[in-house]
C-alpha positions as a Markdown table, in Angstrom:
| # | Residue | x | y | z |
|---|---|---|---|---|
| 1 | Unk | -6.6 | 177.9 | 319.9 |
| 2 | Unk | -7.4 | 174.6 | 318.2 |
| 3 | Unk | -10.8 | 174.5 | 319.1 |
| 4 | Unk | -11.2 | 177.8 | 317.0 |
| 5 | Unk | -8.9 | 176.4 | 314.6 |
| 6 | Unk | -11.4 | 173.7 | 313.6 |
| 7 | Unk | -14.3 | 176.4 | 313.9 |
| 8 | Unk | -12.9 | 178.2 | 310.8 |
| 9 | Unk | -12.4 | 175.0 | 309.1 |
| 10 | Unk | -15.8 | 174.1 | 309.4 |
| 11 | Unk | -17.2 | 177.2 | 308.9 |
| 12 | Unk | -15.1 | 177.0 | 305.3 |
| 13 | Unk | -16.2 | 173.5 | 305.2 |
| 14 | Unk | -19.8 | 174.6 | 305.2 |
| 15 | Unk | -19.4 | 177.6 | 302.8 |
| 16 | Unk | -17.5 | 175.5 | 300.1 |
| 17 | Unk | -20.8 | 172.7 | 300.6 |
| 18 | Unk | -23.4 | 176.1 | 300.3 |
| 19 | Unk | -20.9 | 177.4 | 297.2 |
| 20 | Unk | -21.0 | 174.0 | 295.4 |
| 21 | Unk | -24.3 | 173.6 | 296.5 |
| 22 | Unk | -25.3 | 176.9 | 294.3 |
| 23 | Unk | -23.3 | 176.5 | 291.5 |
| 24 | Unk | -24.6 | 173.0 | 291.4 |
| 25 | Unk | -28.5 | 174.8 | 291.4 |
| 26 | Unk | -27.3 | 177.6 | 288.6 |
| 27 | Unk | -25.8 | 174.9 | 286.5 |
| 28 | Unk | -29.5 | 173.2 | 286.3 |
| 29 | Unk | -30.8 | 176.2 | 285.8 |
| 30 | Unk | -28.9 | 177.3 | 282.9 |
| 31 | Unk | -29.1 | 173.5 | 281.5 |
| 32 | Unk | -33.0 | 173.8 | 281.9 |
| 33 | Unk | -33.4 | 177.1 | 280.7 |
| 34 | Unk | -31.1 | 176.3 | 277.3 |
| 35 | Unk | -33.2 | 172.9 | 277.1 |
| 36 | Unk | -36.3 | 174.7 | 277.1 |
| 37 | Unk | -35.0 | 177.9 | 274.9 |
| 38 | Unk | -34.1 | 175.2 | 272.2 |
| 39 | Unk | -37.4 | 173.4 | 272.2 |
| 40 | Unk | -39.0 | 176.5 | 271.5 |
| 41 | Unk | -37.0 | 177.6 | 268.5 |
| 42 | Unk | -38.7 | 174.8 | 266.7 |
| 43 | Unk | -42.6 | 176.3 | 267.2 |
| 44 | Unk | -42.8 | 179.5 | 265.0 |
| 45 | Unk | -41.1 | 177.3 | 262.3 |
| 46 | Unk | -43.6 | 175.0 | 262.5 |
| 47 | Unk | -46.5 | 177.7 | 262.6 |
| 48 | Unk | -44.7 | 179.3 | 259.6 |
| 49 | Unk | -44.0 | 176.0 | 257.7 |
| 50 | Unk | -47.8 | 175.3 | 258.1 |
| 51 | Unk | -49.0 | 178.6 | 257.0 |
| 52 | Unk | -46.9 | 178.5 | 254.4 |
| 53 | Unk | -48.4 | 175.0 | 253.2 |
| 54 | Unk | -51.8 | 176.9 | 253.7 |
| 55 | Unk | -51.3 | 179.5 | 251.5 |
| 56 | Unk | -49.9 | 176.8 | 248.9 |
| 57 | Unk | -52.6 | 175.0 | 249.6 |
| 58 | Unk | -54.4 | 177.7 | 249.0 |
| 59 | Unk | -52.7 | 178.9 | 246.1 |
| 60 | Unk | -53.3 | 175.7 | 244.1 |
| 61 | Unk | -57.0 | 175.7 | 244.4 |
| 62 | Unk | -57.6 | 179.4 | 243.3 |
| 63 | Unk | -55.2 | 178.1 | 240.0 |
| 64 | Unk | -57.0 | 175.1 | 239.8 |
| 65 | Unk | -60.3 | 176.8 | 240.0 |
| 66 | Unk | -58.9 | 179.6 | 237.2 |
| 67 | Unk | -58.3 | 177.1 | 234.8 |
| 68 | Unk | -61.4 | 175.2 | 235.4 |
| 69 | Unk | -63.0 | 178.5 | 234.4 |
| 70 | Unk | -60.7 | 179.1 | 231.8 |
| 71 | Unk | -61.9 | 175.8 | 230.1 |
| 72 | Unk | -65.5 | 176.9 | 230.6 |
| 73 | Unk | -64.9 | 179.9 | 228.9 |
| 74 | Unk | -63.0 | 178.6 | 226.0 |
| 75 | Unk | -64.8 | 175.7 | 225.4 |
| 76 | Unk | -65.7 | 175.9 | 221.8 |
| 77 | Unk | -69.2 | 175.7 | 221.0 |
| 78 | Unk | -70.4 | 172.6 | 218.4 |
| 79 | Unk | -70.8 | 173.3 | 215.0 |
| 80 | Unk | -74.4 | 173.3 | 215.1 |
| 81 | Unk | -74.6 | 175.3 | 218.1 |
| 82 | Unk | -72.5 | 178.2 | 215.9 |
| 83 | Unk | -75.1 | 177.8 | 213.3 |
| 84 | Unk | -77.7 | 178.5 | 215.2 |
| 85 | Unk | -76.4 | 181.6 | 216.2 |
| 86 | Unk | -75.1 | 182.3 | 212.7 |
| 87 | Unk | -78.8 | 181.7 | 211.4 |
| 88 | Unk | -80.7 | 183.8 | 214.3 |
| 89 | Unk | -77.9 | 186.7 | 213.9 |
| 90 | Unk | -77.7 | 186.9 | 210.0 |
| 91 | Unk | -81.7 | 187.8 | 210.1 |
| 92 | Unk | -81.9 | 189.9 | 213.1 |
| 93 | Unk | -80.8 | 193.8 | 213.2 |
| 94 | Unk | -82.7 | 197.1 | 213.8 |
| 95 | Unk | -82.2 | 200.2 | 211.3 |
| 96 | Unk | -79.4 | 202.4 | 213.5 |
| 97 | Unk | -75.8 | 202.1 | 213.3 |
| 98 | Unk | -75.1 | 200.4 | 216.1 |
| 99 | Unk | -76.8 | 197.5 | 216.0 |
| 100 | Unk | -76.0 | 196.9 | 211.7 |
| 101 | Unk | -72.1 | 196.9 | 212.6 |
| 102 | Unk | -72.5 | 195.0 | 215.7 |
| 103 | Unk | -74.1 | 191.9 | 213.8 |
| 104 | Unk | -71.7 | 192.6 | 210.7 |
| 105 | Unk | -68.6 | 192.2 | 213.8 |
| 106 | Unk | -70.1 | 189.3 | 215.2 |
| 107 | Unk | -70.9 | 187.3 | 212.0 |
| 108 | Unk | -67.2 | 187.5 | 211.4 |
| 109 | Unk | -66.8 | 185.8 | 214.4 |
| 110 | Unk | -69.1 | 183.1 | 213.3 |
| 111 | Unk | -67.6 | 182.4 | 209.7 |
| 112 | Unk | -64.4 | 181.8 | 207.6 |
| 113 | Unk | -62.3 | 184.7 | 206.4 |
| 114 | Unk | -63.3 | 183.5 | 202.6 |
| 115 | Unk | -66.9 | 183.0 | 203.6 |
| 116 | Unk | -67.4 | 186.3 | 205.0 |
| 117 | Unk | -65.6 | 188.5 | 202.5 |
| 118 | Unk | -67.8 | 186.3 | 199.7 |
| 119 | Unk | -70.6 | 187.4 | 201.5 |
| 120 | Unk | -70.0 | 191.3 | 201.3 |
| 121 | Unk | -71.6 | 191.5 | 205.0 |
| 122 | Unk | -69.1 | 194.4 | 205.9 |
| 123 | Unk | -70.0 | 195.7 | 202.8 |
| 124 | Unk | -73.2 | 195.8 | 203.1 |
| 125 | Unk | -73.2 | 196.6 | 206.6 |
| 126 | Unk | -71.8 | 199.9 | 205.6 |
| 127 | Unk | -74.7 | 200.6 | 202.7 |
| 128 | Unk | -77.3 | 200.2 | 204.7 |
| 129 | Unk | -75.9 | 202.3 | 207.9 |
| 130 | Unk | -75.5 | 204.9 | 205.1 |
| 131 | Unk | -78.8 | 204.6 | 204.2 |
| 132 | Unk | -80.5 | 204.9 | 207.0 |
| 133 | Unk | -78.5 | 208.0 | 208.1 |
| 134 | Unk | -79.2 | 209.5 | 204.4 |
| 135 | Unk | -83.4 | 208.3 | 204.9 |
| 136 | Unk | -83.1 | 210.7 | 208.5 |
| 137 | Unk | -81.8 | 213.7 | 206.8 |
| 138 | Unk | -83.7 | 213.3 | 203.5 |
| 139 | Unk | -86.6 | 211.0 | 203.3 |
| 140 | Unk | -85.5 | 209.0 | 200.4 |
| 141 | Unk | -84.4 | 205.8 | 199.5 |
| 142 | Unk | -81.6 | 205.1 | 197.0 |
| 143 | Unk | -82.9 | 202.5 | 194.9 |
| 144 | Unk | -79.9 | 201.9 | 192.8 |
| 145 | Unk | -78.3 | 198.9 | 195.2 |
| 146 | Unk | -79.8 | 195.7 | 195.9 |
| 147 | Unk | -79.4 | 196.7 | 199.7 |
| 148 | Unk | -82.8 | 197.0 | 201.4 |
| 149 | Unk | -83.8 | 199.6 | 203.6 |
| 150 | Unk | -85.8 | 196.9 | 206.2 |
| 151 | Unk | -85.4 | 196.0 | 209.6 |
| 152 | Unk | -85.4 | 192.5 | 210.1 |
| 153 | Unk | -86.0 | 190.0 | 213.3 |
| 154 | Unk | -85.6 | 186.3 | 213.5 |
| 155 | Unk | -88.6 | 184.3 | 214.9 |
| 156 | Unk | -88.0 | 180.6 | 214.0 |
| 157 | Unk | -85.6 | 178.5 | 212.0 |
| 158 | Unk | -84.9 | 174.7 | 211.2 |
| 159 | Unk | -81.3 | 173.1 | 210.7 |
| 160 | Unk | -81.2 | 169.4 | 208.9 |
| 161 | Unk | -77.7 | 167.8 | 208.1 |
| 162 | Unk | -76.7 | 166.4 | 204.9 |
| 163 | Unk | -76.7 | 162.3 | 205.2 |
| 164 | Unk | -74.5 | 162.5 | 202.6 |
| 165 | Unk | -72.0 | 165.5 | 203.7 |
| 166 | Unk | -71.6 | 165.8 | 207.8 |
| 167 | Unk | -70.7 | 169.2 | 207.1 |
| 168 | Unk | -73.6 | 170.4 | 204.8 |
| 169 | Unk | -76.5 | 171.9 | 206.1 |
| 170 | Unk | -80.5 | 172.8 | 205.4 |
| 171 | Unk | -81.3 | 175.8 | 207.2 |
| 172 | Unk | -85.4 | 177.0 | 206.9 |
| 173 | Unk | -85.7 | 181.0 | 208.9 |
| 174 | Unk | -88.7 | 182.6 | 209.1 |
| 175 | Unk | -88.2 | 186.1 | 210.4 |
| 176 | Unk | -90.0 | 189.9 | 210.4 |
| 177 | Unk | -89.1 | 192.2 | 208.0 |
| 178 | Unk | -90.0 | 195.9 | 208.1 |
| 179 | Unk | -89.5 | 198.4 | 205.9 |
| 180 | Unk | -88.3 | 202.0 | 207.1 |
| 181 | Unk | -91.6 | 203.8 | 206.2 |
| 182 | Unk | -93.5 | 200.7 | 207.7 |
| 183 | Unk | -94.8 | 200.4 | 211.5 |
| 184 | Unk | -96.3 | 196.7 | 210.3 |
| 185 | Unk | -93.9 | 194.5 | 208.8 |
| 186 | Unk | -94.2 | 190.6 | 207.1 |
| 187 | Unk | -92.8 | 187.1 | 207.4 |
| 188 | Unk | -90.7 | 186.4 | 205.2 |
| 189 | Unk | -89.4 | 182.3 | 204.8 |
| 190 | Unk | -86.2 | 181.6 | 203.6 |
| 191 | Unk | -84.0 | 178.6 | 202.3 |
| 192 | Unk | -80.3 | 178.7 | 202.4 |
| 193 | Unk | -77.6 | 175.1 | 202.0 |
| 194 | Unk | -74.8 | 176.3 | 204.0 |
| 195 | Unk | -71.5 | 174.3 | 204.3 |
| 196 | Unk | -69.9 | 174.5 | 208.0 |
| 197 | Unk | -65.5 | 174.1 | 207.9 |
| 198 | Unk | -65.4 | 173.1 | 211.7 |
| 199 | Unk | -67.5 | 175.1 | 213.9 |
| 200 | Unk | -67.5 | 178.2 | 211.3 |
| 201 | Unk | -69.6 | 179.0 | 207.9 |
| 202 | Unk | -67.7 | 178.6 | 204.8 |
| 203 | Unk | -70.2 | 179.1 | 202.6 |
| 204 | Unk | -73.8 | 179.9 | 202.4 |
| 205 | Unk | -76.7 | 180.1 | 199.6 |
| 206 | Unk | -79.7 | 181.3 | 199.4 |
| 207 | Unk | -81.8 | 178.9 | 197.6 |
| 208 | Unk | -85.3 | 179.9 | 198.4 |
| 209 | Unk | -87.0 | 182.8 | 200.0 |
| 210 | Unk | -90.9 | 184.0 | 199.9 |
| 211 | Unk | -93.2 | 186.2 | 201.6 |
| 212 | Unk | -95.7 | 184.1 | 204.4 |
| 213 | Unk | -99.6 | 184.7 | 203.2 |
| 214 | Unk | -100.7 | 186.8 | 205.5 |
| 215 | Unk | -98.0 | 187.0 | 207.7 |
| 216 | Unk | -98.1 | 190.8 | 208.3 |
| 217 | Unk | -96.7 | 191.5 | 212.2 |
| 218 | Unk | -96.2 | 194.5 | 214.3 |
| 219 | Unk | -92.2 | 195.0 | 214.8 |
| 220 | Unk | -92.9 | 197.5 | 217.6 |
C-alpha cells in the first residue's frame, strides 16, 4: 500500500517536472518567436523609407535638370546677337503669304512696340501679300504704293557700334533682290544706323542703299 503510494507520487512528481518542463520550452518559444516577429516589423520600413528617399532623390534631379533647361531656354540672347537676326530677317522673304507674315511676326519679336509700328512692317506685310495674290490672278503690278513686288534674300552683313553710344549701331547688308517677273535677280547694298533699347530695335534708318555693279544672281 505504501509502496504504491510513493509510486503515484512520483509518477506526479515526474509529470509536474515533464509539465513545467514544456511550458518552460513554449514560453521560449513564444519569447523567441515575438523577439524575432518584432525585428522584422522594422525591414519593409526601412526598404520603403529608402525607396522613398530614392524617388526624392530622384525627384530632385529631374527638377533640377528642368530648370537647368529652363534657363537654357530662356536665356536671353545679347543685343548684338538680336541684331543679327533682326538684319538677316528684315531682308529675307520669298513672294507667298506665308513666308511675308511669318518674318512680319517674327520681327515683332525682335523690336520695340514703338519701333515696329514706326516701321509699318505689318502694314506692309499685308500690301505686298496682297500683291502678290492680285499679280497670280491678273498679271499686274499696282504701282501706286512704294511697296515692291520683289523677293529678297540676305547674303552678307556688317554690324559696328557707336564709340560714342553703346547702343547705336552701323549695319552694312547686302542681299538678292528679285523681282516677280524676274528668274535673275541683283545685289542690292544697304546702310541703315539702328538704335538697340536692350536686346530689341527701337529705331532703324535707312541711310544708304544702291544696286552692286554687276551683281545680277540667280534666286532659284
Amino acid at each position: 500500500m505504501i509502496d504504491n503510494k510513493k509510486r503515484r507520487n512520483i509518477i506526479v512528481g515526474i509529470c509536474l517536472v515533464v509539465a513545467l518542463v514544456v511550458i518552460a520550452i513554449v514560453f521560449v518559444v513564444v519569447n523567441i518567436f515575438n523577439g524575432n516577429h518584432k525585428a522584422a516589423i522594422p525591414t519593409p520600413k526601412t526598404s520603403i523609407s529608402i525607396k522613398q528617399s530614392t524617388k526624392e532623390t530622384s525627384e530632385s534631379t529631374e527638377k533640377e535638370s528642368t530648370s537647368s533647361e529652363e534657363q537654357d531656354t530662356h536665356k536671353e540672347a545679347t543685343p548684338k546677337e538680336n541684331l543679327q537676326n533682326f538684319i538677316k530677317s528684315y531682308v529675307t522673304y520669298d513672294l507667298n503669304d506665308n513666308s511675308i507674315q511669318k518674318r512680319a511676326s517674327y520681327l515683332e519679336t525682335l523690336m520695340t512696340h514703338q519701333a515696329y509700328a514706326s516701321s509699318y512692317i505689318a502694314q506692309d506685310a499685308q500690301t505686298l501679300s496682297a500683291m502678290v495674290k492680285t499679280y497670280k490672278k491678273t498679271k499686274q503690278i499696282n504701282t501706286s504704293n512704294s511697296t515692291q513686288l520683289v523677293a529678297r534674300s540676305y547674303k552678307k552683313g556688317s554690324i559696328y557700334q557707336s564709340s560714342d553710344d553703346k547702343n547705336k549701331y552701323f549695319v552694312e547688308i547686302e542681299y538678292l533682290e528679285t523681282p516677280i517677273y524676274q528668274k535673275e535677280g541683283y545685289m542690292v547694298d544697304s546702310k541703315y544706323d539702328i538704335t538697340m533699347d536692350e536686346n530689341k530695335v527701337a529705331a532703324i534708318n535707312l541711310t544708304d542703299s544702291k544696286n552692286i555693279p554687276g551683281g545680277s544672281a540667280n534666286n532659284g
